[in-house]
N, CA, C and O of each residue as an XYZ file, in Angstrom:
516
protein
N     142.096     16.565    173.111
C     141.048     17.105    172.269
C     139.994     16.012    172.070
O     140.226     14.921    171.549
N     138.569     16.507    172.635
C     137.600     15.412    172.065
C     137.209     15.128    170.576
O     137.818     15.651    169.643
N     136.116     14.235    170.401
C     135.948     14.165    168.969
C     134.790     15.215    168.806
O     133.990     14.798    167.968
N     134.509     16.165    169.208
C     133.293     16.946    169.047
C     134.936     18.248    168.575
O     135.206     18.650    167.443
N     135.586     18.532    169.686
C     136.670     19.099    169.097
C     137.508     19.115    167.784
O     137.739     20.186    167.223
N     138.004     17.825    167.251
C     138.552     17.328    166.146
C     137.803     17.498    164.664
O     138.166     18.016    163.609
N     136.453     16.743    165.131
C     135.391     17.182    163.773
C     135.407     18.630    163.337
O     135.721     18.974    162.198
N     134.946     19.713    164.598
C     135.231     20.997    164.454
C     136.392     21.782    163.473
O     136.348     22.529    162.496
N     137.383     21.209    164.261
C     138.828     21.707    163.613
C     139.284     21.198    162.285
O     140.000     21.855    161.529
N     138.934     20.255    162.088
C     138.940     19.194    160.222
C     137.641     20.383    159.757
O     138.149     21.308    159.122
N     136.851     20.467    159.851
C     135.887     20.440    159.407
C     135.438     22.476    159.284
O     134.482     22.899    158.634
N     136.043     23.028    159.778
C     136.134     24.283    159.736
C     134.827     24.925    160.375
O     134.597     26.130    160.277
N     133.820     23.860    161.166
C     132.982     24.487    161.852
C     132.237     23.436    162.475
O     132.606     22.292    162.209
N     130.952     23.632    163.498
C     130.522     22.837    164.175
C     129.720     21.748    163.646
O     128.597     22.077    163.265
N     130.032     20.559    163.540
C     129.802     19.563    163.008
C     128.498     19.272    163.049
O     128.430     18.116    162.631
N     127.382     19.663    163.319
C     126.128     19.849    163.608
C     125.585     20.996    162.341
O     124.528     20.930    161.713
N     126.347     21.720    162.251
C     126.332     23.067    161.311
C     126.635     22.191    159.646
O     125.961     22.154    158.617
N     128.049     21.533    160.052
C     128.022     20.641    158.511
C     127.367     19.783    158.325
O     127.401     19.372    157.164
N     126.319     18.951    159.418
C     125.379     18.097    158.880
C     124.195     18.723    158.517
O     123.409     18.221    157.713
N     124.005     19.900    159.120
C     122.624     20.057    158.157
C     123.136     20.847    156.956
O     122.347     20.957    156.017
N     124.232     21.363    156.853
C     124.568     21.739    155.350
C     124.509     20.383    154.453
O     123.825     20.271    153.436
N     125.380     19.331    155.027
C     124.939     18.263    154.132
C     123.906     17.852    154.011
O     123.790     17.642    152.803
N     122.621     17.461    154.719
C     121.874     17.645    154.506
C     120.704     18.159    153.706
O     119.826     17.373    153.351
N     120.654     19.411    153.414
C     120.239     20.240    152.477
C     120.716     20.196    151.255
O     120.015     20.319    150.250
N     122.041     20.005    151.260
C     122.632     20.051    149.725
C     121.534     18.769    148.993
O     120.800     19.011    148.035
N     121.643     17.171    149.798
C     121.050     16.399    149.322
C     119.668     16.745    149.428
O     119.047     15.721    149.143
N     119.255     17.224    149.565
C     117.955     17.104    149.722
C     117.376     18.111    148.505
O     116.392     17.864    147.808
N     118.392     19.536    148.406
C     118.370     20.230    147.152
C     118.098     19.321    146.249
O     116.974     19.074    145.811
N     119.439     18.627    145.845
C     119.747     17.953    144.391
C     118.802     16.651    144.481
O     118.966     15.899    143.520
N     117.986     16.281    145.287
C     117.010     15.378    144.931
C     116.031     15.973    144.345
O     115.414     15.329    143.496
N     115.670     17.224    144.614
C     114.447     18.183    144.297
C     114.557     18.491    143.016
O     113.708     18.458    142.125
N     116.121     18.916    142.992
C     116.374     19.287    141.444
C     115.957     17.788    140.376
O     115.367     17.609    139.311
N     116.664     16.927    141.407
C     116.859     15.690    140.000
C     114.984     15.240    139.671
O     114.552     14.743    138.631
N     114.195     15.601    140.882
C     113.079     15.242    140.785
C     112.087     16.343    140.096
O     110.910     16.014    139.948
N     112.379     17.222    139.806
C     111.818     18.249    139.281
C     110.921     18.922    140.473
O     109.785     19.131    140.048
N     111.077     19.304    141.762
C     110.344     19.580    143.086
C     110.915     20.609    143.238
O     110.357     21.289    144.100
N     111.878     21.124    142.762
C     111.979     22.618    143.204
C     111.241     23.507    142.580
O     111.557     23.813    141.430
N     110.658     23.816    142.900
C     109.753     25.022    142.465
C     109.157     25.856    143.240
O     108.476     25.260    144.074
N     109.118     26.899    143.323
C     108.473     27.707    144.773
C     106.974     27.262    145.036
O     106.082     27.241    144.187
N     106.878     26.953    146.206
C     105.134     26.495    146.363
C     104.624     28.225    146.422
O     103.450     28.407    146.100
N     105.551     29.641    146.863
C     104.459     30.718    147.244
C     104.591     31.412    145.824
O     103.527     31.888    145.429
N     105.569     31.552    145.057
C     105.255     32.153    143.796
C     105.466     31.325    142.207
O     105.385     31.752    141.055
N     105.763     29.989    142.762
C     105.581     29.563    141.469
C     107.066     29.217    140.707
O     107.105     28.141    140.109
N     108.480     30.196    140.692
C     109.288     30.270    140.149
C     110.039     28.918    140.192
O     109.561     27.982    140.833
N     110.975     28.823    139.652
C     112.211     27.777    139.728
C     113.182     28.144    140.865
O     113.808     29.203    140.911
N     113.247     27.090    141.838
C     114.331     27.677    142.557
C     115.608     27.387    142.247
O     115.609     26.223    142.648
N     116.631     27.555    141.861
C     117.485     27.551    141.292
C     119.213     27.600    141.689
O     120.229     27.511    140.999
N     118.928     27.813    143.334
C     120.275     28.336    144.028
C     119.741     27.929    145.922
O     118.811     28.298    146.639
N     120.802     27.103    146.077
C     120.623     26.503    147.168
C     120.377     27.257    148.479
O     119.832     26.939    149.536
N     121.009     28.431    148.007
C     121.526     29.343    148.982
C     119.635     30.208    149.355
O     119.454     31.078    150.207
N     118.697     29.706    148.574
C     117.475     30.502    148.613
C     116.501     29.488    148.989
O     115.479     29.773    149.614
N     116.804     28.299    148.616
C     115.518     26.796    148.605
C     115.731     26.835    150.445
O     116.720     26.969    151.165
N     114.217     26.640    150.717
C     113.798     26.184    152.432
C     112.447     25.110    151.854
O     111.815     24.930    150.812
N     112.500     24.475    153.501
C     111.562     23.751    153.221
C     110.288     24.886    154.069
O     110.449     25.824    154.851
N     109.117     24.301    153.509
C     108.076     25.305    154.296
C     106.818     24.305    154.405
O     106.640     23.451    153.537
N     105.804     24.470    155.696
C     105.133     23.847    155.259
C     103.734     25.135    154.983
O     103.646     26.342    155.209
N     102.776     24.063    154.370
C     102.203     24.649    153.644
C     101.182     25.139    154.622
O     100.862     26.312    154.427
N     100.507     24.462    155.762
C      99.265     25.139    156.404
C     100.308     25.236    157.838
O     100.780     24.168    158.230
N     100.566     26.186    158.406
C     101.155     26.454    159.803
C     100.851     25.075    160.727
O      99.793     24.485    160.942
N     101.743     24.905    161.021
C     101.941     23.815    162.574
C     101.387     24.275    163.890
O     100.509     23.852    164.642
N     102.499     25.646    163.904
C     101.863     26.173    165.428
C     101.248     26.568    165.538
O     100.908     27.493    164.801
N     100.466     26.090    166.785
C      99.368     26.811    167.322
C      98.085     26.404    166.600
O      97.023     27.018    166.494
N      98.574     24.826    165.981
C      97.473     23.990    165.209
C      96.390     23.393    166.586
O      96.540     23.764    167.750
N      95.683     22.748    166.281
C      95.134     21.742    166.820
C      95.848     20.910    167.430
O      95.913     20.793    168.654
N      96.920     19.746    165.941
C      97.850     18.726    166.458
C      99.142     19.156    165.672
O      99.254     18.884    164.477
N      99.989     19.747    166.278
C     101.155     20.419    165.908
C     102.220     19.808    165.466
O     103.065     20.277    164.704
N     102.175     18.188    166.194
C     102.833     17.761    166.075
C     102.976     16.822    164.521
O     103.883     16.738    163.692
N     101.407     16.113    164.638
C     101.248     15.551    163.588
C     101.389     16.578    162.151
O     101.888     16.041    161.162
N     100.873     18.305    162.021
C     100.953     18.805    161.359
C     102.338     19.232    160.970
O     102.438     19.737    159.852
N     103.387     19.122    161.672
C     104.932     19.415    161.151
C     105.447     18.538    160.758
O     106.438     18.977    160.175
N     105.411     16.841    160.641
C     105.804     15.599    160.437
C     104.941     15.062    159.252
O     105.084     13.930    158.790
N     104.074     15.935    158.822
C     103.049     14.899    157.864
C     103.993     16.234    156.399
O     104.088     17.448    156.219
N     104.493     14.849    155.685
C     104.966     14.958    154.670
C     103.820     15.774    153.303
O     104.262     16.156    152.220
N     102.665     15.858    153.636
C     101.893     16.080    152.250
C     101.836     17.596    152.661
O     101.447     18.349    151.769
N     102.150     18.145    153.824
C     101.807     19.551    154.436
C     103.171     20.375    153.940
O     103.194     21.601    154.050
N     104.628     19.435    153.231
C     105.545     20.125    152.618
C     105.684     20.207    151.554
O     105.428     19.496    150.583
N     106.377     21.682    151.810
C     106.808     22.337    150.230
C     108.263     22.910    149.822
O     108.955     23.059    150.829
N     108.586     23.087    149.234
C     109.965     23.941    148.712
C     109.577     25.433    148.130
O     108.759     25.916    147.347
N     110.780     25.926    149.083
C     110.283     28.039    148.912
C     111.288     28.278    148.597
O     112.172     27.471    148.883
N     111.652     29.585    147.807
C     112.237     30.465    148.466
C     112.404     31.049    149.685
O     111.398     31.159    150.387
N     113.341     31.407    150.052
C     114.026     31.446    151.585
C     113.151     33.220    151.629
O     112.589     33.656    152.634
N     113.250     33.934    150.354
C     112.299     35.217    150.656
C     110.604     35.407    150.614
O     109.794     36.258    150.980
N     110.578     34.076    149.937
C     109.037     33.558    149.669
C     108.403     33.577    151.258
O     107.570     34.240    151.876
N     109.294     32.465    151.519
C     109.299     31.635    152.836
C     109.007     32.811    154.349
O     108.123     33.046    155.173
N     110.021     33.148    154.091
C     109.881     34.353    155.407
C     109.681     35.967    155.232
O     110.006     36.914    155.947
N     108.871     35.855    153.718
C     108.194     37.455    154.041
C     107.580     37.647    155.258
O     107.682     36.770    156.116
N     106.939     38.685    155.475
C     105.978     39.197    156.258
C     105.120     39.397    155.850
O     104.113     39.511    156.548
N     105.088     39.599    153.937
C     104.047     39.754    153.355
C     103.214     38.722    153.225
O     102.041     38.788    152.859
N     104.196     37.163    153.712
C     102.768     36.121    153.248
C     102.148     35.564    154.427
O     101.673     34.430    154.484
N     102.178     36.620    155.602
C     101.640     36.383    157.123
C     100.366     37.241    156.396
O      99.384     36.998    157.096
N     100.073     37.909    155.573
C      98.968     38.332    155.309
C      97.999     37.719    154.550
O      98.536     37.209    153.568
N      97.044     37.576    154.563
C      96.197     36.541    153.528
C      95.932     37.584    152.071
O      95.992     38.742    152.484
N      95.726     37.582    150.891
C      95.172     37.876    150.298
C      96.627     38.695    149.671
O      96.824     39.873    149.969
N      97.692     37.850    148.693
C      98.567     38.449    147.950
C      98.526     39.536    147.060
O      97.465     40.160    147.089
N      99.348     39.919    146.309
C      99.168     40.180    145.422
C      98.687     39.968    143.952
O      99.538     39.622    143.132
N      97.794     40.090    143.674
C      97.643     39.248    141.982
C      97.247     40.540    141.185
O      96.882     41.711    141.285
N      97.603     39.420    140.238
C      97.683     37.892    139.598
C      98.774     36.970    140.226
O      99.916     37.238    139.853
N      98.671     36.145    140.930
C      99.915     35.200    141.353
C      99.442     33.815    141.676
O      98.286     33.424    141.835
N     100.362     33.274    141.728
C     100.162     31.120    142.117
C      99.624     31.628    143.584
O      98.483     31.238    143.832
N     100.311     32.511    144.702
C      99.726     32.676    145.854
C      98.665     33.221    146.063
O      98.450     33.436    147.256
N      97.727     33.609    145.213
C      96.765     34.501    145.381
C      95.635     33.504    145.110
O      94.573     33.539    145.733
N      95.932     32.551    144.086
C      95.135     31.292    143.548
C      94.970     30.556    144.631
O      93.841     30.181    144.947
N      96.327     30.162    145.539
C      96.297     29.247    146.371
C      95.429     30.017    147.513
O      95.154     29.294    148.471
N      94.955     31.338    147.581
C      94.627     31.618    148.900
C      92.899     31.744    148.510
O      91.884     31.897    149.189
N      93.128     31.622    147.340
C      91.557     31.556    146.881
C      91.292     32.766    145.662
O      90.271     32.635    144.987
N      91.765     33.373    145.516
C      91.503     34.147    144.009
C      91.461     33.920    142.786
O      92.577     33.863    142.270
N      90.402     33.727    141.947
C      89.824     33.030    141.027
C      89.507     33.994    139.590
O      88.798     33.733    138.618
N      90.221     35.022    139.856
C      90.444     35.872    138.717
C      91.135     35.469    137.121
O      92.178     34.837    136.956
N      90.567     35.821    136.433
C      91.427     35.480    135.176
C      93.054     35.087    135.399
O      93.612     33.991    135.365
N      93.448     36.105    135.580
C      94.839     36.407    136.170
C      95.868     35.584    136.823
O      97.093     35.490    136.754
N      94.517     34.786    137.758
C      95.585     34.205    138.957
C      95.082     33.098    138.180
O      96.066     32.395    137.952
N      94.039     32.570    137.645
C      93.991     31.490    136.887
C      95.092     31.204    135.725
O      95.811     30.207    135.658
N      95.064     32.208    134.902
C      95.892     32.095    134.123
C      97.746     31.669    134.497
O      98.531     30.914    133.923
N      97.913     32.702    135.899
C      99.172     32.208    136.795
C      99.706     30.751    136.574
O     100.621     30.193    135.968
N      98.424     30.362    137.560
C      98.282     28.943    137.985
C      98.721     28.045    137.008
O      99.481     27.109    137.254
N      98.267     28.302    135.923
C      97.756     27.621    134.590
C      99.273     27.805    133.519
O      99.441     27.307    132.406
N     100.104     28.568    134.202
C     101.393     28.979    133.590
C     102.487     28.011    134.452
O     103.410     27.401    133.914
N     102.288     28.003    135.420
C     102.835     27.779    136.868
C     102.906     25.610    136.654
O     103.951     24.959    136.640
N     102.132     25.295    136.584
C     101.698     23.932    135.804
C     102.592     23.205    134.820
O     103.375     22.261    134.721
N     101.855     24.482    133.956
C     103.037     23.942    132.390
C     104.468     23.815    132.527
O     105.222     22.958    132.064
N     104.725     24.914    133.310
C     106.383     24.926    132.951
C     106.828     23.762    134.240
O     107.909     23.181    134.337
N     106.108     23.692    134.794
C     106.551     21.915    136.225
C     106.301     21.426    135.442
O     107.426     21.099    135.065
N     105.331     20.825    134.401
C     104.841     19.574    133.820
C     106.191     19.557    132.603
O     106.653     18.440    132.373
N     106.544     20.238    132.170
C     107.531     20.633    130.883
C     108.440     20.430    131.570
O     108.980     19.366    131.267
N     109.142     21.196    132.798
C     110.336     20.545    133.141
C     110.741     19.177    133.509
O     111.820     18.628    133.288
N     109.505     18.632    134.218
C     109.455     17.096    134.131
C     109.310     16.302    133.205
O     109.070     15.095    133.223
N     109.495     17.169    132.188
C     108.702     16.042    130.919
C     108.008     15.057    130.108
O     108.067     14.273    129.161
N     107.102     15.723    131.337
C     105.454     15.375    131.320
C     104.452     16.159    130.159
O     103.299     15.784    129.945
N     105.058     17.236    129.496
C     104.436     17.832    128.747
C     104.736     17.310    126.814
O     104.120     17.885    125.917
């Protein structure tokens, strides 16, 4: 039995599969301990590992420089995993009042007010407020 075999069999699955589970877990609980979880498309608390993705914020593919745009750290965010891969947010122009509707440019009371909700409770959970 190789060691690609052995890890497998200890390990109850493909050892590639448990490093990016480990992975993620840490990377969760840094978010948590840092106050960074928060959905970048609606704003909420993410709260359950099983839903947090990373996303970035302006598309990679089919950029200009794709490469530099998937590796540049200021272009990431933390989603929801349903945030993340609607179909609804392949569309521009959300629903509002929402943090996504602000971010896509809607300047309504509403989505201001969102925004402006969306803030406080990051700045408060960090206890910055």
């Amino acid at each position: 039995m190789n060691s690609k075999e052995r890890k497998k069999k200890q390990l109850g699955m493909n050892p590639s599969t448990a490093s990016h589970r480990l992975k993620k877990s840490i990377l969760f609980d840094f978010a948590k301990r840092l106050g960074l979880n928060w959905c970048y498309q609606c704003g909420a608390e993410i709260e359950d590992i099983n839903k947090f993705t990373v996303e970035h914020k302006t598309p990679w593919m089919n950029s200009p420089n794709p490469k530099e745009l998937f590796f540049d750290l200021d272009n990431i965010a933390f989603s929801h995993a349903s945030c993340n891969y609607s179909v609804v947010r392949r569309i521009k122009g959300r629903e509002c009042p929402s943090t996504t509707a602000y971010r896509n440019g809607c300047r309504c009371r509403g989505c201001k007010d969102a925004i402006k909700e969306y803030k406080r409770k990051k700045n408060k959970f960090k206890g910055l407020e």
